[in-house]
C-alpha positions as CSV (number, residue, x, y, z in Angstrom):
1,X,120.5,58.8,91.4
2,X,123.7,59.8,93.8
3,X,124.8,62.9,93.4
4,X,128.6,63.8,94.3
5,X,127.4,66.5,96.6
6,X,129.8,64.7,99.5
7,X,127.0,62.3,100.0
8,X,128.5,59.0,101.1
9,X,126.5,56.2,99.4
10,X,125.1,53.6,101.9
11,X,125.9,50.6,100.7
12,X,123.9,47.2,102.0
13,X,125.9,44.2,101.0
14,X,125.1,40.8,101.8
15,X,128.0,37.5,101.6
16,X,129.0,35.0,103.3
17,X,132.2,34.6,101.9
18,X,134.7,36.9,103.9
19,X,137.4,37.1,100.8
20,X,134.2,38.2,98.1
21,X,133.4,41.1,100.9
22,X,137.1,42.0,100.7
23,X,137.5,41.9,97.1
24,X,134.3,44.4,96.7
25,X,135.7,46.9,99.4
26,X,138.6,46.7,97.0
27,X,136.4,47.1,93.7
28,X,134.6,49.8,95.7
29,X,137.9,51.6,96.7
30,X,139.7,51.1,93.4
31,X,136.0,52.7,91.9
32,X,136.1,55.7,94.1
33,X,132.6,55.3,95.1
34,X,132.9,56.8,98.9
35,X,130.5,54.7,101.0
36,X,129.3,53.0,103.9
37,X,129.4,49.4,103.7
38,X,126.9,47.2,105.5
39,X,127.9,43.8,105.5
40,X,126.0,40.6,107.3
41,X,127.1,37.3,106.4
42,X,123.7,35.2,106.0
43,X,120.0,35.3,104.8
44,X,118.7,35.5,108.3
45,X,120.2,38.6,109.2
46,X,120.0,40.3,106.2
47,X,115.6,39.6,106.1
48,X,116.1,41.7,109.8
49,X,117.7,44.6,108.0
50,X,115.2,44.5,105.0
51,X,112.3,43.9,107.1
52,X,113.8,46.7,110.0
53,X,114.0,44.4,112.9
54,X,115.8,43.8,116.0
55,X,119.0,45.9,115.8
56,X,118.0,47.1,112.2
57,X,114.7,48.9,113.8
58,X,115.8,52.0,113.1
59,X,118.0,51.8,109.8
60,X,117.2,53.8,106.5
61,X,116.8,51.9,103.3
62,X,120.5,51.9,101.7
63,X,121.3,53.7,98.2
64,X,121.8,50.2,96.7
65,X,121.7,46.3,98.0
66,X,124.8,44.1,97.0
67,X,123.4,40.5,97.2
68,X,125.0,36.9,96.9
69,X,122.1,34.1,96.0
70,X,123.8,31.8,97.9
71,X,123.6,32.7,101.4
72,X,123.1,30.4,104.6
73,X,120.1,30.3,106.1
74,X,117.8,32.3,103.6
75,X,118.9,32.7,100.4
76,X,119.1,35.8,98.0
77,X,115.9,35.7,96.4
78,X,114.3,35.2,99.6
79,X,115.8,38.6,100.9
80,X,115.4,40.2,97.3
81,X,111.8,39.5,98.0
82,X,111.4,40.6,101.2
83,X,113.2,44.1,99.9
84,X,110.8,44.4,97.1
85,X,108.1,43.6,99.8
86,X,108.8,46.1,102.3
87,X,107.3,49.5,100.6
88,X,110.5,51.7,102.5
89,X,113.0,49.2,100.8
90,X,111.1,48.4,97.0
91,X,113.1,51.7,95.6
92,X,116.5,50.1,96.9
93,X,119.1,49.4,93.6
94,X,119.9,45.7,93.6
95,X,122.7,44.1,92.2
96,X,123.4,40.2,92.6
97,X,126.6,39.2,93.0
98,X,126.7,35.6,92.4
99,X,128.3,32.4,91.1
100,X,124.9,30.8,90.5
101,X,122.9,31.7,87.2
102,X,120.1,29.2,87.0
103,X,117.8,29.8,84.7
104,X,114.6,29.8,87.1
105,X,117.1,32.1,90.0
106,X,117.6,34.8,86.6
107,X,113.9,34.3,86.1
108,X,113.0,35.3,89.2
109,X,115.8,38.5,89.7
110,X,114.0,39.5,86.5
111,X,110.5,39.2,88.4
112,X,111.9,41.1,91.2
113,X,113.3,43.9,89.0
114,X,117.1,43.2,89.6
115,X,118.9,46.4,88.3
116,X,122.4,44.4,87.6
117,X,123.3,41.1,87.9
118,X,127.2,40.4,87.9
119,X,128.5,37.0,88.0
120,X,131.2,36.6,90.1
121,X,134.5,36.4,88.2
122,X,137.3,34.0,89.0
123,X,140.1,36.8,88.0
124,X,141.1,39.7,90.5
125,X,141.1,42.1,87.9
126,X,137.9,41.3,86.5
127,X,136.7,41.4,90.2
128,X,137.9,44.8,90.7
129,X,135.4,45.8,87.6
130,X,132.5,45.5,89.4
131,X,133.2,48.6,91.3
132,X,133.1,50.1,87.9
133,X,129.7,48.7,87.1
134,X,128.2,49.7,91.0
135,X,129.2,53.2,90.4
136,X,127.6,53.4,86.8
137,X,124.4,51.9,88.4
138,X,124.1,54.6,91.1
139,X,124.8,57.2,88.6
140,X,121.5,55.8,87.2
C-alpha cells in the first residue's frame, strides 16, 4: 500500500500508557518506517479524530491506526467501530496493540476486519518486533 516514494506514513496511534507509545516510536525507528506519529492517550479523543471533530475537523484519514483495547474513557473497539463507521476512515489499516485477548474482544476485531492484532509482549526485544510487523502490513 505505501510506496517508498519519500512518502512519510501517517501514523494514528492510540495508548494510554506513555512507556508502550515510547517503545513503538522505538519499534518504528528501529523498523525504519519514516512516519508521522499521532498519539492521543484515551478513547474520547481518539472517537474526535475518527469521527473528524473539534481540533481533528480537518485531518486526513492516516495510512494505518495503532490501537490499545484498553483505553480510558472509550475503549478500542468502541473507536475501531467508529473508524469502520466513518466511510473516509473504513480503508484505514488497523492493528491492535493489546494486552487483552478475550475471546468475544478477538471476536469482534475479526467483525471489524482488524488487519493485525499483536499482543503486547513483556520483552523489549520482542517489543521492538512489532515495527517489523507494522512495516510488512503497510507494505500490504
Amino acid at each position: 500500500m505505501i510506496d517508498g516514494a519519500n512518502k512519510k506514513v501517517r501514523i494514528f496511534l492510540a495508548e494510554d500508557n506513555s512507556g508502550d507509545v515510547e517503545l513503538l516510536r522505538m519499534a518504528l525507528k528501529t523498523a525504519e518506517i519514516d512516519c508521522e506519529l499521532l498519539v492521543v492517550s484515551d478513547g474520547r479523543e481518539a472517537l474526535d479524530f475518527v469521527r473528524q471533530r473539534g481540533k481533528y475537523a480537518n485531518h486526513q484519514p492516516p495510512d494505518l491506526a495503532v490501537l490499545d483495547l484498553n483505553l480510558p474513557k472509550n475503549d478500542g473497539l468502541e473507536v475501531l467501530e467508529a473508524l469502520r463507521a466513518n466511510a473516509a476512515f473504513s480503508g484505514v489499516l488497523v492493528a491492535i496493540v493489546s494486552s487483552s485477548s478475550a475471546p468475544h474482544e478477538l471476536a469482534r476485531m475479526q467483525a471489524l476486519r482488524v488487519d493485525r492484532f499483536i499482543p503486547k509482549p513483556a520483552d523489549l526485544d520482542e517489543y521492538l518486533k512489532i515495527g517489523l510487523t507494522l512495516k510488512e502490513l503497510l507494505a500490504r
